[in-house]
N, C-alpha and C positions, 0 to 999 in steps of 0.2 A: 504494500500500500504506500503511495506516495505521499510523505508528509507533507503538511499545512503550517508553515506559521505564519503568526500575524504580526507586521509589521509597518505599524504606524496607520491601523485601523483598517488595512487591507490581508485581505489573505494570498498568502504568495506557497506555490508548490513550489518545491525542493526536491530533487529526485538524483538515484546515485550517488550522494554527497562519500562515499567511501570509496569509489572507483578514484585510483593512483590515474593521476595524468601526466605528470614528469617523473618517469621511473627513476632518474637519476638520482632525485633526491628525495621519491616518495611523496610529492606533495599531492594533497587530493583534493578533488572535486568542492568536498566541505570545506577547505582551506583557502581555496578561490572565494567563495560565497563570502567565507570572513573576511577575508583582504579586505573584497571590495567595500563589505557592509562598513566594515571598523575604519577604512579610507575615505567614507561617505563624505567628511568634513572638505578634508581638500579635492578629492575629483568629481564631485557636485555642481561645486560654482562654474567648472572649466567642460560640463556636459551641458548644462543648463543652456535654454535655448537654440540650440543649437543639434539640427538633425545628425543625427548616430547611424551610419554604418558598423556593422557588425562585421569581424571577422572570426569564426568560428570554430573550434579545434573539438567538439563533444569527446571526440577520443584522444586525445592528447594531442600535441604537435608532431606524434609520427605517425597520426591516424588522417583522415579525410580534410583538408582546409579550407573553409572557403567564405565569401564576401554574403552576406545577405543587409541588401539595402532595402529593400520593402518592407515593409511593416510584416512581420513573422504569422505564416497562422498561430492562431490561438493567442494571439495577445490580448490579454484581458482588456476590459474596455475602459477601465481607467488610467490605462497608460495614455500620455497624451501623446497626438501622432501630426504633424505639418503637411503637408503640401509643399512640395518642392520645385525648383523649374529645372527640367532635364532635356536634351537636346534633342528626343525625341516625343517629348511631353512630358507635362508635372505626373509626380508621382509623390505616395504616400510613405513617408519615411517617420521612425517614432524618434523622440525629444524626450530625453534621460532627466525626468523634472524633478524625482522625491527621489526617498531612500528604498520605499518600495517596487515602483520601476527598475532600479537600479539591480536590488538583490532579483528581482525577477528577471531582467537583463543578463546577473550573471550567473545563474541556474541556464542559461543557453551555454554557457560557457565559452567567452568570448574576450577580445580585443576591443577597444572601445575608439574609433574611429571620425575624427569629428571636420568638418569643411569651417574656411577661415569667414564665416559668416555667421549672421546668426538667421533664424526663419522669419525672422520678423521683417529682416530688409537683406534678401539675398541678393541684392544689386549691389551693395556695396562690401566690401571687404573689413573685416575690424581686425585682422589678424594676418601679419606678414612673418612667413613661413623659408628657413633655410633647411633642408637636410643633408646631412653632410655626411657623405658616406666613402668611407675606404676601401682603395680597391689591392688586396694583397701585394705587396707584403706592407704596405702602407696600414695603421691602424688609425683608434681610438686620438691618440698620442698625434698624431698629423694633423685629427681633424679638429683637436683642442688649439693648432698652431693661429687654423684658417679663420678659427670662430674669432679668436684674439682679431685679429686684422679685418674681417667683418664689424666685430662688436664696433673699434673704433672708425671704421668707413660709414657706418651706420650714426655713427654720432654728428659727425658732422654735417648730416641730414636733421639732425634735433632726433633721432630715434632710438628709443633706448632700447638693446635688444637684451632677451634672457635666455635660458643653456637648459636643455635636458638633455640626458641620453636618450636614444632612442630606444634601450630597450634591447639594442642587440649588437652592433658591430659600431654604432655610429653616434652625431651627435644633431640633436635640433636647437636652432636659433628659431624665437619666435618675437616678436613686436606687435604694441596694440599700434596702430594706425586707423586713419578714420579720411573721408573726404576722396575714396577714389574706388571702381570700380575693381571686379577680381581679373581684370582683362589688365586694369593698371597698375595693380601690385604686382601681375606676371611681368608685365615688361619692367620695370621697378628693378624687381628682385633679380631679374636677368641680365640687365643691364651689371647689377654689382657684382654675378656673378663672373662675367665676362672680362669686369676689370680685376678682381682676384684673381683671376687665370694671367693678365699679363703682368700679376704684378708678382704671379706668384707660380712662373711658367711650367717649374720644372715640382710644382707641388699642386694643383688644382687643375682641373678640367671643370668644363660648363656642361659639356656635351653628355649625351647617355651613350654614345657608343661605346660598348664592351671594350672595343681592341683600344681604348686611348686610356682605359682605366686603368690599368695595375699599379700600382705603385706609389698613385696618387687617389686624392680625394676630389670625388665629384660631388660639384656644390649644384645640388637639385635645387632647382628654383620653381620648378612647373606643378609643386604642390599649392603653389598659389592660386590654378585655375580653378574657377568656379566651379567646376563638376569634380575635384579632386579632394580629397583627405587626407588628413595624416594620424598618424595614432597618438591621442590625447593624452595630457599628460597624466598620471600614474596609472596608467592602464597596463598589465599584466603581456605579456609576449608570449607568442605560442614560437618558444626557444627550448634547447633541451634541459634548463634549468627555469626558476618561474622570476625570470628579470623581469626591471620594471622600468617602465620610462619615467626615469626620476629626475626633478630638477636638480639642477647642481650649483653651486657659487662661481665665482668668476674667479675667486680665488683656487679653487677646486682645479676649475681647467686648463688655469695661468701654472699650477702646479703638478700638470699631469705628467708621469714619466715613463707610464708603464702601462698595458692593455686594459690588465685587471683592475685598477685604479677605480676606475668608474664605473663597476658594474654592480647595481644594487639587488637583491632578491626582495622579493615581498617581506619578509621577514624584518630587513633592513628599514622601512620605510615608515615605520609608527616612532623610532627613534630621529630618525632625521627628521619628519615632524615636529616632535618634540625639539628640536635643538635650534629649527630656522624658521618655523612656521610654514607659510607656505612661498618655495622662493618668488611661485611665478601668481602672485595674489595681486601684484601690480597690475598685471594684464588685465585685472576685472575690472582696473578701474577707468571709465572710459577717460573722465576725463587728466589721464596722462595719456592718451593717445596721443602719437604724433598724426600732423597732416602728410598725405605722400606727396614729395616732391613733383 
């Protein structure tokens, strides 16, 4: 029988909460549900309004993977769900609003996936988005170099950007911005990305071609377009351990020497809480938004 609890006057099913999904370290089902539930404080404000993409591992990260963007069967009818604009028509995607959405969201067992807008006004962008990913033998450690010479190229746009890991091999820069569409943060972001390539030839690429990666870090900038997402900050990784896309200080990544450095587990994440609040709480506040150039 499928258990019932109630949480926060809703009843939400739980099911398999003892099924291991990272063998490596044991971590199960009901250990996901707690993350999320006992994370509620800080990955709430940063789901909140804002349509959720789901990315899905039921069996673990070496079982079945995949994207579900529409509203799920069977979602209870309290979950609140938006209308979105998609390039071949709007579609119905849900909006991660309480804590009971949320534990019911992660009984799917899932990645939490969010676009740099909110539903309220998907024409405009509030959120400017870098990922910065390593292409072997280049790591973590290269892509802490790039963020540093971003952070400060960004500054002198008046924009203040902030650092998580992404969770798995790399690193995200994000900024609140305001005053432009996701068509003009893409050119934006791409434009900076293009001058950190020349400024930084023989360590950055802009492009997504495979054969120009190795060695160096590609500074994805096209997660800025309107129909695109990136996985929200402390959302869980379907990795072979239960990493998390954690914020990190600047000091953190001005001081990174080494791969492992910056890799948080869920477990990790109720103490760095505890110690910095939340790093990227600034982003909620609109008005530090910068305008985009």
């Amino acid at each position: 029988m499928t258990p019932i609890t109630d949480v926060e006057g809703r009843r939400v099913a739980l099911s398999n909460l003892e099924k291991v999904l990272y063998p490596e370290t044991g971590f199960t089902k009901g250990e996901l549900v707690h993350y999320y539930a006992t994370s509620a404080e800080v990955l709430l404000p940063h789901l909140r309004d804002r349509a959720v993409s789901f990315l899905r591992y039921p069996d673990g990260p070496d079982g079945q993977v995949f994207f579900t963007k529409n509203v799920p069967p069977g979602t209870p009818e309290w979950v609140t769900t938006a209308e979105v604009p998609r390039s071949e028509g709007p579609a119905r995607m849900v909006v991660v609003q309480d804590l009971a959405s949320l534990v019911w969201a992660a009984n799917l067992v899932t990645e939490f996936h969010t676009h740099q807008w909110l539903v309220q006004a998907p024409e405009e962008a509030d959120r400017l988005v870098f990922d910065l990913d390593p292409g072997a033998p280049a790591t973590i450690v290269h892509c802490c170099e790039v963020a540093l010479w971003l952070r400060e190229r960004l500054a002198v746009d008046g924009i203040e950007a902030y650092a998580k890991t992404a969770g798995s091999k790399g690193l995200h820069l994000l900024a609140g911005v305001r005053g432009g569409s996701s068509e003009r943060a893409s050119e934006y972001a791409k434009a900076l990305a293009v001058e950190a390539e020349r400024a930084m030839p023989r360590l950055v690429v802009h492009r997504m071609t495979r054969s120009l990666r190795p060695g160096k870090v590609f500074v994805d900038w096209s997660q800025n377009a309107g129909r695109k997402t990136t996985a929200a900050p402390y959302t869980l990784r379907a990795r072979r351990v239960p990493l998390v896309s954690a914020p990190v200080t600047w000091e953190e990544v001005a001081g990174c020497r080494a791969p492992g450095q910056l890799e948080f587990l869920a477990g990790d994440v109720a103490a760095r809480v505890q110690d910095h609040g939340d790093l990227l709480a600034p982003l909620l506040d609109s008005g530090r938004s910068a305008s985009l150039p």
